[in-house]
C-alpha positions as CSV (number, residue, x, y, z in Angstrom):
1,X,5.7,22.9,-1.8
2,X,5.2,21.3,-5.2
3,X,1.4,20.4,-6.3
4,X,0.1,17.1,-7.0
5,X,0.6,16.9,-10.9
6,X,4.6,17.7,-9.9
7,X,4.7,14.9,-7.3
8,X,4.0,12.1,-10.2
9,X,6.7,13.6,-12.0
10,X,9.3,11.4,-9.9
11,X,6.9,8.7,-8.8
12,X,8.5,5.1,-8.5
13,X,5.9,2.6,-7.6
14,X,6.2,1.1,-4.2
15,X,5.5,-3.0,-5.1
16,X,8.8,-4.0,-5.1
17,X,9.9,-3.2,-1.5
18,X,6.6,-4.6,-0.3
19,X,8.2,-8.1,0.1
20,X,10.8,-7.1,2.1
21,X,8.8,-5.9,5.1
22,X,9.5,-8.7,7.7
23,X,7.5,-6.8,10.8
24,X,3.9,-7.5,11.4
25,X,2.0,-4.9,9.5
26,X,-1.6,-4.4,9.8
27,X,-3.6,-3.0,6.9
28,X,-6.8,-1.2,6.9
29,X,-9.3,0.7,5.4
30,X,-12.4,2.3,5.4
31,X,-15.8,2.1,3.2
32,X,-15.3,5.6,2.1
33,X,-11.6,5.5,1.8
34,X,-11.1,7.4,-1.7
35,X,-7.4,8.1,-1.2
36,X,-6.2,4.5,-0.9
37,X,-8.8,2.2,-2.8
38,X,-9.5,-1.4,-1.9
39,X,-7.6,-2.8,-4.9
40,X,-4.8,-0.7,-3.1
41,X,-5.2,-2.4,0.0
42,X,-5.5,-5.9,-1.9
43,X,-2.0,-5.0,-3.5
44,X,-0.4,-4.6,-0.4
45,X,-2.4,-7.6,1.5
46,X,-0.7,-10.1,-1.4
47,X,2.9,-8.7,-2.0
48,X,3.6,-8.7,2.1
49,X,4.9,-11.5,3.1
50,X,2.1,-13.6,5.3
51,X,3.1,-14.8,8.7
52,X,0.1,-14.9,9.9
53,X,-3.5,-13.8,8.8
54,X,-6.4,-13.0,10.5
55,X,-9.9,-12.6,9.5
């Protein structure tokens, strides 16, 4: 199992497929979410296409 350093080594960022999700998605997170930030969450909430948003 590699570590976490070797898992960057082939990292390819995950924005550009974001637009073609055409299924509703739902994305959440918590206060103390350290793994996937709010400005993670933020990314995803503008590059999926919006069919419907509710707050």
């Amino acid at each position: 199992m590699p570590n976490l350093m070797e898992s960057f080594l082939d990292f390819k960022p995950l924005t550009p497929p974001l637009s073609s999700i055409t299924v509703p998605t739902m994305i959440l997170n918590g206060e103390f979410d350290f793994l996937t930030p709010r400005a993670l969450h933020e990314t995803l909430r503008v590059e999926i296409p919006v069919q419907r948003e509710v707050t």
